[in-house]
C-alpha positions as CSV (number, residue, x, y, z in Angstrom):
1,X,-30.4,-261.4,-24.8
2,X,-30.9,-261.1,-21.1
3,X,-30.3,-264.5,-19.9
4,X,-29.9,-263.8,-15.9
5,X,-33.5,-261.8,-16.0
6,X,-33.6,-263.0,-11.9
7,X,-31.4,-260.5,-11.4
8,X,-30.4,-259.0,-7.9
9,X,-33.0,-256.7,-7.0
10,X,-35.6,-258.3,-8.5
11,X,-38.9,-258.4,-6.4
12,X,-39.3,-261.5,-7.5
13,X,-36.1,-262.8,-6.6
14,X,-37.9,-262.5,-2.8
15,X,-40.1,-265.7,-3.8
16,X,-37.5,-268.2,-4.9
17,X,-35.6,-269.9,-2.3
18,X,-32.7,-269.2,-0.6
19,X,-30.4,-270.8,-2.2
20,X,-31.1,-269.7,-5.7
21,X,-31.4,-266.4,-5.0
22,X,-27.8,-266.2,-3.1
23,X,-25.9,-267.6,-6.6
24,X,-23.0,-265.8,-6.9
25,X,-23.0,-263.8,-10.6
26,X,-19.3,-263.3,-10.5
27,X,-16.0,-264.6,-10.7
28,X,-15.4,-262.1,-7.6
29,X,-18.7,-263.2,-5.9
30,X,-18.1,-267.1,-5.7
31,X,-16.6,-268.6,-2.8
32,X,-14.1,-271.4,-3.3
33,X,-13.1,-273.6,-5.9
34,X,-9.8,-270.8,-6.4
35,X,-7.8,-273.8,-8.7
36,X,-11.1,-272.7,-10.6
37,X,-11.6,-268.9,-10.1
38,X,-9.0,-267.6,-8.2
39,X,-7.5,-264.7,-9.9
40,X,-4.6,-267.1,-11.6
41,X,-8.0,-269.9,-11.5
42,X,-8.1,-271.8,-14.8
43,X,-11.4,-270.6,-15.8
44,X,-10.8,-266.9,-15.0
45,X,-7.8,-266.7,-17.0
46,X,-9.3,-268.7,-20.1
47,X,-12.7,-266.0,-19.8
48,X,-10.3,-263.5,-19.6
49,X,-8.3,-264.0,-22.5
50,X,-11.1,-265.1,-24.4
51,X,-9.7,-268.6,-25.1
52,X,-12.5,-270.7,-23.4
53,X,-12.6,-274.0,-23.8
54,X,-15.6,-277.1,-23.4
55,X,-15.8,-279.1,-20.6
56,X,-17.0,-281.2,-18.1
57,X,-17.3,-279.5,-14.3
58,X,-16.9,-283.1,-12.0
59,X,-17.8,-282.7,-8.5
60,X,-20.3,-283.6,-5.8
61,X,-24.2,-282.0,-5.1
62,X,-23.6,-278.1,-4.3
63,X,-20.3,-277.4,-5.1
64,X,-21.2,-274.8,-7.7
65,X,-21.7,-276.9,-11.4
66,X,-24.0,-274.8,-12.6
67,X,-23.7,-271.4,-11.1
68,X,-19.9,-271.2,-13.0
69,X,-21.6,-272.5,-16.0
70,X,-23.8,-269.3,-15.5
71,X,-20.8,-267.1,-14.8
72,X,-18.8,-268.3,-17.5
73,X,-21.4,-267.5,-20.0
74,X,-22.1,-264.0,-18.6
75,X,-18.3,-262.8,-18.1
76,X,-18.0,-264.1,-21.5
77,X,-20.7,-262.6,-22.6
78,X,-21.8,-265.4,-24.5
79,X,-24.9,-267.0,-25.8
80,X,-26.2,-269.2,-22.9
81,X,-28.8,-272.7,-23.6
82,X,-29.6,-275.3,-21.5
83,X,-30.4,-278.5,-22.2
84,X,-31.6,-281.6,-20.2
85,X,-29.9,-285.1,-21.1
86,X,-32.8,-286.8,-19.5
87,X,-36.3,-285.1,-21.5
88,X,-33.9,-284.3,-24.5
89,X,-33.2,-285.8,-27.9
90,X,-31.2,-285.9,-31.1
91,X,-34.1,-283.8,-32.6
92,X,-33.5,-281.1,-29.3
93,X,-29.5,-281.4,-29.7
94,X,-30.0,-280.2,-33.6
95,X,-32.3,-277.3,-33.0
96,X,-30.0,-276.2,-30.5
97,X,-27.1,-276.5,-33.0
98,X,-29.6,-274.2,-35.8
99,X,-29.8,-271.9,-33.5
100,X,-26.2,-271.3,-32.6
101,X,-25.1,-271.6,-36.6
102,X,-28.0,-268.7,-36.8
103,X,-26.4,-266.2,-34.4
104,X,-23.1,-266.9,-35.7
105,X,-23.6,-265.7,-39.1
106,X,-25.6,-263.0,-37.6
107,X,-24.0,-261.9,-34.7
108,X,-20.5,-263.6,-34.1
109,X,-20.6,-264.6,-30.7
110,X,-20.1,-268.1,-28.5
111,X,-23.0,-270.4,-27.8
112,X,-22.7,-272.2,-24.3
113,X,-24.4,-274.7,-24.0
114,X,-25.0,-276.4,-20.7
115,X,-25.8,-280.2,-19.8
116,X,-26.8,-280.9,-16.3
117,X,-26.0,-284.1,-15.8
118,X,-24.2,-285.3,-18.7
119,X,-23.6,-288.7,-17.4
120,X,-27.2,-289.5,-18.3
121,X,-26.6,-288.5,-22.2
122,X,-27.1,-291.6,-24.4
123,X,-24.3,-292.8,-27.0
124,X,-26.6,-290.9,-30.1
125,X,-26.9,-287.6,-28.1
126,X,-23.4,-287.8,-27.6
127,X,-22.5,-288.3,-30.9
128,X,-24.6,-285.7,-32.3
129,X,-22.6,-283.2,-30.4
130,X,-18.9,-284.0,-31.7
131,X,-18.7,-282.4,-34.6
132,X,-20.1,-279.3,-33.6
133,X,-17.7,-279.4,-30.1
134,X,-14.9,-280.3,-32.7
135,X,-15.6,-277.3,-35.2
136,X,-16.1,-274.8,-32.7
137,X,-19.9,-273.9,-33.1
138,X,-20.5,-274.8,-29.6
139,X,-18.8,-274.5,-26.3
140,X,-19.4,-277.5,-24.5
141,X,-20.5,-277.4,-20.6
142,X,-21.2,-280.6,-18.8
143,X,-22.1,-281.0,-15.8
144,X,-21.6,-284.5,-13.5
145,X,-21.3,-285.8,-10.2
146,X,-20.3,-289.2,-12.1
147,X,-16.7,-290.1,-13.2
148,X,-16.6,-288.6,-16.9
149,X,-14.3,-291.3,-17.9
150,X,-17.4,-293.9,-17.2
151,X,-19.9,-291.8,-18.5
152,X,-19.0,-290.0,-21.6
153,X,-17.7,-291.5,-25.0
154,X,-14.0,-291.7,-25.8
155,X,-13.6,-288.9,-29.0
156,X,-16.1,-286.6,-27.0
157,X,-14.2,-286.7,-23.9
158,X,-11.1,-286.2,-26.0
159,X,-12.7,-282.8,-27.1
160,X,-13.0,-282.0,-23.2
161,X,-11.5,-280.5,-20.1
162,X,-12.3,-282.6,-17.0
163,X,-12.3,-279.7,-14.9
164,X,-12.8,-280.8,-10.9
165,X,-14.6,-279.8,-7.6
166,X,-14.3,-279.9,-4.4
167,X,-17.1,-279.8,-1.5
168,X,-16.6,-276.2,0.2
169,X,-14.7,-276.6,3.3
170,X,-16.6,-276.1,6.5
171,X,-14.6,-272.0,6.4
172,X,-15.8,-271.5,3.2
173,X,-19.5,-272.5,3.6
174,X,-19.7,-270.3,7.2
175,X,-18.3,-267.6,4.6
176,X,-21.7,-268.4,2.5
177,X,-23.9,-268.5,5.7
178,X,-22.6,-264.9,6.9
179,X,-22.8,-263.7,3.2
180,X,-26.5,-264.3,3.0
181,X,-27.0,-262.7,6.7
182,X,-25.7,-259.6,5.5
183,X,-27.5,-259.2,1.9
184,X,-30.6,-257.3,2.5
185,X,-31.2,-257.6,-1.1
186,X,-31.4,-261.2,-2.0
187,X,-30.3,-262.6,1.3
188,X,-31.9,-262.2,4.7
189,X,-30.3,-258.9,5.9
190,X,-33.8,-257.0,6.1
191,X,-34.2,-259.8,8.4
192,X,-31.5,-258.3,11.2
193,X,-30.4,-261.8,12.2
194,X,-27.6,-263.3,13.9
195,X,-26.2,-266.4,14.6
196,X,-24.7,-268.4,17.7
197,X,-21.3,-269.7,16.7
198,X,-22.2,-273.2,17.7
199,X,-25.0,-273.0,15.4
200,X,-23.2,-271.6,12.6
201,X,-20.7,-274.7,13.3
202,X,-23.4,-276.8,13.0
203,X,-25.0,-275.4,9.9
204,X,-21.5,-275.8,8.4
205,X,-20.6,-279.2,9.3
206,X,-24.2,-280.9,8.8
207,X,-23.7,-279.3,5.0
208,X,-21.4,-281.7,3.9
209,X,-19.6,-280.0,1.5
210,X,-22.9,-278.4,0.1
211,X,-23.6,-274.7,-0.5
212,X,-27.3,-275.7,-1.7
213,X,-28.0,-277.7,1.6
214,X,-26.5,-275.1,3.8
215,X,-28.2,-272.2,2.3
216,X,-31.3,-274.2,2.8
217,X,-30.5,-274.9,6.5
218,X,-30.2,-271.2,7.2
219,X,-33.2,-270.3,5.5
220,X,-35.1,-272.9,7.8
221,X,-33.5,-271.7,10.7
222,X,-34.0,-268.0,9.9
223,X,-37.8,-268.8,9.7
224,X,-38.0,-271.0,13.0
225,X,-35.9,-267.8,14.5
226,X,-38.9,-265.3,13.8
227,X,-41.7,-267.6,14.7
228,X,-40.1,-268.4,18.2
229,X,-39.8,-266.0,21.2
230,X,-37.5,-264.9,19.8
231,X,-36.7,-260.8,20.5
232,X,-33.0,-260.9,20.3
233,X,-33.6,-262.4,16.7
234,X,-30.6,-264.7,17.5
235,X,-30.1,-268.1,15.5
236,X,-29.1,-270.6,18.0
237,X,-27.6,-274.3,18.1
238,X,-31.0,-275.6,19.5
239,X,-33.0,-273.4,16.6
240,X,-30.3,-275.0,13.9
241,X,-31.0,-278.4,15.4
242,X,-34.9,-278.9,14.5
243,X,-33.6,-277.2,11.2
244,X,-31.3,-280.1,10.5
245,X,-33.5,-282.7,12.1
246,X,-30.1,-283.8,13.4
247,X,-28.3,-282.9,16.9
248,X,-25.1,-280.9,16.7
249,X,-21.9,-283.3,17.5
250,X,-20.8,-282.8,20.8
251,X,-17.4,-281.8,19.8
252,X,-15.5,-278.2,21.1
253,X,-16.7,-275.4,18.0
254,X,-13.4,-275.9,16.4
255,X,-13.8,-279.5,15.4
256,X,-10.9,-280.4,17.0
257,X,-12.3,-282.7,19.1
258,X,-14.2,-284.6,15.9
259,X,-10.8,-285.1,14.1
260,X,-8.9,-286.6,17.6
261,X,-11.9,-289.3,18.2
262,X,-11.8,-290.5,14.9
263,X,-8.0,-290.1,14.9
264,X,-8.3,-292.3,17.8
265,X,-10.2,-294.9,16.4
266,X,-8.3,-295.4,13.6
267,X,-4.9,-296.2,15.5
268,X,-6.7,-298.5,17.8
269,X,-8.0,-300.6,14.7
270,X,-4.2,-300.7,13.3
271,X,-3.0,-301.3,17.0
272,X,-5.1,-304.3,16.6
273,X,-6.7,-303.2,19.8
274,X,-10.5,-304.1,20.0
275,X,-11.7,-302.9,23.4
276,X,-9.9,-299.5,22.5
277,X,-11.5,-299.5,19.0
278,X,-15.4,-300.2,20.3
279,X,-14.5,-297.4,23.1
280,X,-13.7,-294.6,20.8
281,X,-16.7,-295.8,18.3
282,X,-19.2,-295.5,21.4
283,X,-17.7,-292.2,21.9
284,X,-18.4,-291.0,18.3
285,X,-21.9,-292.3,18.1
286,X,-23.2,-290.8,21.3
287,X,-22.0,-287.7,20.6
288,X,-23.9,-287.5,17.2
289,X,-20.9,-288.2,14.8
290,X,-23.0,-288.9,11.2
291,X,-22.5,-293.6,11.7
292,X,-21.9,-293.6,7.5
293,X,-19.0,-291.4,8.5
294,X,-17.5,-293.8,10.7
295,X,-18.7,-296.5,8.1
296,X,-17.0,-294.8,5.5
297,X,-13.3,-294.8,7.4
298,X,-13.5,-298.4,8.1
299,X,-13.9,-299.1,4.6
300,X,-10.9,-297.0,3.8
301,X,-8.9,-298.2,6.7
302,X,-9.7,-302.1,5.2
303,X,-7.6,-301.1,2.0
304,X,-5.0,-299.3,3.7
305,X,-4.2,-300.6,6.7
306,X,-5.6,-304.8,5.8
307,X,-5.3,-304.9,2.2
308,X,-4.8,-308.9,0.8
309,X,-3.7,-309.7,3.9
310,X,-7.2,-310.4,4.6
311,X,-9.4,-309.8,1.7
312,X,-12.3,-310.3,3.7
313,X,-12.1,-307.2,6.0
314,X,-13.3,-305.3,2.8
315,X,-16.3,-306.6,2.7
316,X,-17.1,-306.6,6.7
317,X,-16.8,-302.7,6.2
318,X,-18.8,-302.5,3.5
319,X,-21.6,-305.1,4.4
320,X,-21.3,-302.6,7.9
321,X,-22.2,-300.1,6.1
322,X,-25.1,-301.4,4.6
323,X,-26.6,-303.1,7.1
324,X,-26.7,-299.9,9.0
325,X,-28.1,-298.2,6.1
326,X,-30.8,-300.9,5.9
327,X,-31.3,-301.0,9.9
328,X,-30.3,-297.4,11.2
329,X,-30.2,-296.3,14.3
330,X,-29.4,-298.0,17.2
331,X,-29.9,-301.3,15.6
332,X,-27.3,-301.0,12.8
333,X,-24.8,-299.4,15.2
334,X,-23.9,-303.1,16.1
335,X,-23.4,-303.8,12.5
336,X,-20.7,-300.8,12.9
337,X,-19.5,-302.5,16.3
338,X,-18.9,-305.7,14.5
339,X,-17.0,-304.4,11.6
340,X,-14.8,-302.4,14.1
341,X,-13.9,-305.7,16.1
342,X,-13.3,-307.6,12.8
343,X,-11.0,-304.6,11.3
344,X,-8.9,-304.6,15.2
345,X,-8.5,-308.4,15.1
346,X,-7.8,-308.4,11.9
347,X,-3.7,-309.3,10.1
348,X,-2.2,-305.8,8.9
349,X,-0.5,-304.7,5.9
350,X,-0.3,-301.6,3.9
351,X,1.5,-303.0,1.0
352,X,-1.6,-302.6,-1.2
353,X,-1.5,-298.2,-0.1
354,X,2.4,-298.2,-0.8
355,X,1.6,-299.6,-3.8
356,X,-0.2,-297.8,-5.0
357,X,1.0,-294.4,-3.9
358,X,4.5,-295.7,-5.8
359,X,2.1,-296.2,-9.4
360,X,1.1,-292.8,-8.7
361,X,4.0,-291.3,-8.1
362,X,6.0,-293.5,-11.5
363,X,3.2,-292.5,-13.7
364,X,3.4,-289.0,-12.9
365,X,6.7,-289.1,-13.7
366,X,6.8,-291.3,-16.8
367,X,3.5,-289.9,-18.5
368,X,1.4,-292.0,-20.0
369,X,3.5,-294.9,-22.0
370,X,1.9,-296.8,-24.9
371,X,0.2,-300.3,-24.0
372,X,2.4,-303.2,-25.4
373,X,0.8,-304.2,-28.5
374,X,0.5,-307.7,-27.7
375,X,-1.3,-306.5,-24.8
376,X,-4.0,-304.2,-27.3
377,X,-7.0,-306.0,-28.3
378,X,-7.6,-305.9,-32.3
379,X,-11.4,-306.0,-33.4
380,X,-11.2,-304.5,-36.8
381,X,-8.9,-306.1,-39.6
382,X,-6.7,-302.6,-39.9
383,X,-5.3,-303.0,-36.1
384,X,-4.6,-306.5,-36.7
385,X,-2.9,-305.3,-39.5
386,X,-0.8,-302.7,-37.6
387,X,0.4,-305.8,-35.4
388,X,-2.5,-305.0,-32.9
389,X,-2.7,-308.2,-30.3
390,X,0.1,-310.2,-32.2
391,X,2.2,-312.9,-30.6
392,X,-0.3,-312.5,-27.5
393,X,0.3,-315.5,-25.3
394,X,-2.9,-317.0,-23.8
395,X,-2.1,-317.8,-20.6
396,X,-4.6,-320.9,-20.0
397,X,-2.5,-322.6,-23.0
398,X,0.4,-323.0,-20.8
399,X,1.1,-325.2,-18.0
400,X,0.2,-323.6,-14.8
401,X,-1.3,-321.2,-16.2
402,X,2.0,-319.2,-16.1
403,X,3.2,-317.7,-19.1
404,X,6.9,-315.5,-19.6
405,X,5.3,-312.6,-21.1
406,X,5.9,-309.1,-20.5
407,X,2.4,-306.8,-19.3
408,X,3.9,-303.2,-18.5
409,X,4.9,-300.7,-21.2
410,X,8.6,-302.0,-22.6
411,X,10.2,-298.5,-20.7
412,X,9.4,-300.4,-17.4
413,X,9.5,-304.4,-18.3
414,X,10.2,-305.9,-15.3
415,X,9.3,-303.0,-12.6
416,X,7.5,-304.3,-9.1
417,X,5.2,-302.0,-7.3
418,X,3.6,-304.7,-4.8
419,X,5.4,-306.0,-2.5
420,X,3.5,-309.0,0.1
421,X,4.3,-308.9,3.7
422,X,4.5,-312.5,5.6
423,X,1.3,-311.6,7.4
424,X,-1.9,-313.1,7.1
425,X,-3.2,-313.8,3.3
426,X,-0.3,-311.9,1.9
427,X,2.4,-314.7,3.3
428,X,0.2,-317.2,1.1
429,X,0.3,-314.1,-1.8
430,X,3.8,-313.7,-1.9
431,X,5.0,-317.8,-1.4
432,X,2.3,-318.1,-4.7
433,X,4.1,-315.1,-6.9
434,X,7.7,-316.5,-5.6
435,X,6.3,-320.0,-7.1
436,X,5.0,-318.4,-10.3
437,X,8.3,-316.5,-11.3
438,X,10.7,-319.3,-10.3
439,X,8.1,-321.3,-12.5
440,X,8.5,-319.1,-15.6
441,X,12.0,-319.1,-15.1
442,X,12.4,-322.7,-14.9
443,X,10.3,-323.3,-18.5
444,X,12.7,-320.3,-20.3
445,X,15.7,-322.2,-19.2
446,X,14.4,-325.0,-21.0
447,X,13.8,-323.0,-23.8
């Protein structure tokens, strides 16, 4: 069963776009993702030693979901279906399942079975699919751009890899770009372009991480490039530009220049310097920089750089960046101005980041201790049984609120990972959690 019948060479190929045609049908052929398919890559070992395995593929729009679903299943040489979460049902899920249990007992082989967007798979549909994921009869291939641990049910997602992507670095997509210059089968190669650095700079950075998007940025270009004057056949920035429908950044063609302005403005809003802060944002928006980008590092830099000690800078980033999304351009870039100002002026801690890079760091070296079971919740009579939720103490039953009760695993009882500063909200946090423990402390003593 010929399941990749738009094979390289095919005339037809010519009429589908671009970026279709350009999917890599190899382990060798793909570009990026080498955690993935790198030659020690998870997936290219588990293919090659013929212990694959279900999962779901996590990552953003164009990073390749689908096209190593494809590979997998022809490297494999496995038994390949599709199926859509959203036009699908229980009915579709169980004539998929008769006719992997038919070629198994005819022809023992694997049945893949890919879901596009998995996330949108209702709780029936995924139930219909464990005991067949469980036994074996099907491998399992999601497929999501949303966090798994949201979207999919508990014993199904036991049952699976979470397998993540990245967006392709700027290198690797100019590595697509020239790829599909050079294929005169299914790329443009007959075509004898080339391409302007600057303009392959700009088809690579306006991408975004996407391989889809960029291959269908060239493919515009490519066309604009033979209907112009055009005799050199050259792709250039200005050609890449109407493309895009957006200007190339006025940066130097290494991007150094994007990652010092930004760099920039992000020490001026810890150095609680506004003037600085609304100088280096004019710079960035007049030379093109994407305004969600800079919208995007405000509301990072709230968390890690305010935190508590003002809870409200948070939500001046993110109302920011939805005011300009609302407004755009160059209304909305005042919205961006105002955040900026707020964020400079603003108190500054980074207790919250060092936080939270310390629960990251203790868990990964603790694993994953059992919740307290006073702490589990008991909705069936056998967990109550098993001491699930006992001797739970209800905190609005005591006086202040304040109860001595233990909340982290027993290993840890005690552990603190935030610590307040005196600045801002956080001296108020940390005179209240002061007040609270010797509180506690006072009513055990009494005890």
């Amino acid at each position: 069963m010929n399941l990749f019948a738009n094979g390289r060479g095919n005339i037809t190929g010519k009429r589908v776009p671009l970026a279709d045609r350009m999917r890599p049908r190899s382990f060798d052929e793909f570009i990026g993702q080498t955690h993935l398919v790198g030659l020690e890559g998870l997936l290219r070992q588990a293919v090659r030693s013929g212990n694959l395995f279900s999962m779901v593929l996590w990552g953003p729009p164009g990073c390749g979901k689908t096209t190593l679903a494809r590979i997998i299943a022809k490297e494999s040489n496995a038994y390949f279906e599709t199926f859509s979460a959203v036009l699908s049902g229980v009915k579709d899920i169980r004539a998929v399942i008769d006719r992997a249990r038919a070629r198994q007992e005819s022809n023992p082989g694997a049945t893949i079975l890919f879901v596009d967007e998995i996330h949108r798979f209702n709780k029936a549909q995924q139930d219909a699919f464990l005991p067949h994921v469980e036994n074996g009869l099907i491998i399992l291939i999601g497929a999501t751009t949303e966090n798994p641990s949201f979207e999919v049910i508990a014993p199904l997602l036991s049952r699976l890899r979470i397998l993540v992507l990245y967006p392709f670095s700027e290198k690797e997509l100019k590595a697509v770009i020239m790829r599909a210059l050079r294929d005169r089968i299914d790329g443009l190669g007959d075509k004898e372009l080339t391409i302007e650095r600057p303009a392959l700079d700009h088809l690579a950075r306006s991408a975004d991480g996407d391989a889809r998007t960029v291959l269908n940025n060239l493919e515009i270009s490519a066309f604009l490039a033979e209907q112009e004057n055009n005799p050199e056949k050259r792709i250039s920035v200005e050609i890449t530009e109407k493309a895009v429908q957006r200007k190339a950044l006025l940066y130097d063609k290494s991007g150094e220049e994007h990652y010092n302005l930004i760099s920039a403005f992000h020490k001026s809003l810890r150095g609680s310097d506004p003037d600085a802060a609304l100088y280096w944002l004019g710079r960035m928006l007049m030379g093109g920089e994407d305004p969600l980008y800079i919208a995007r590092r405000m509301v990072r830099f709230a968390s890690e750089d305010i935190g508590l000690a003002d809870p409200g800078a948070l939500t001046a980033a993110l109302s920011a960046m939805e005011a300009y999304r609302f407004v755009g351009s160059p209304e909305g870039e005042l919205a961006l101005a105002q955040a900026a100002v707020y964020l400079a002026t603003a108190p500054k801690s980074n207790a919250l980041y060092l936080s939270m890079g310390k629960v990251k760091e203790f868990i990964n070296r603790t694993g994953t201790l059992p919740v307290p079971l006073h702490l589990r919740n008991a909705p069936t009579t056998l967990m109550k049984k098993m001491g699930y939720g006992r001797d739970y103490k209800y905190a609005h039953d005591y006086a202040e609120a304040q109860v001595q009760q233990t909340h982290l695993p027993e290993e840890i009882k005690g552990h603190t990972f935030y610590f307040p500063t005196e600045r801002g909200r956080e001296k108020e946090i940390k005179a209240r959690l002061s007040a609270w423990k010797a509180f506690r402390n006072n009513q055990n003593k009494r005890k």
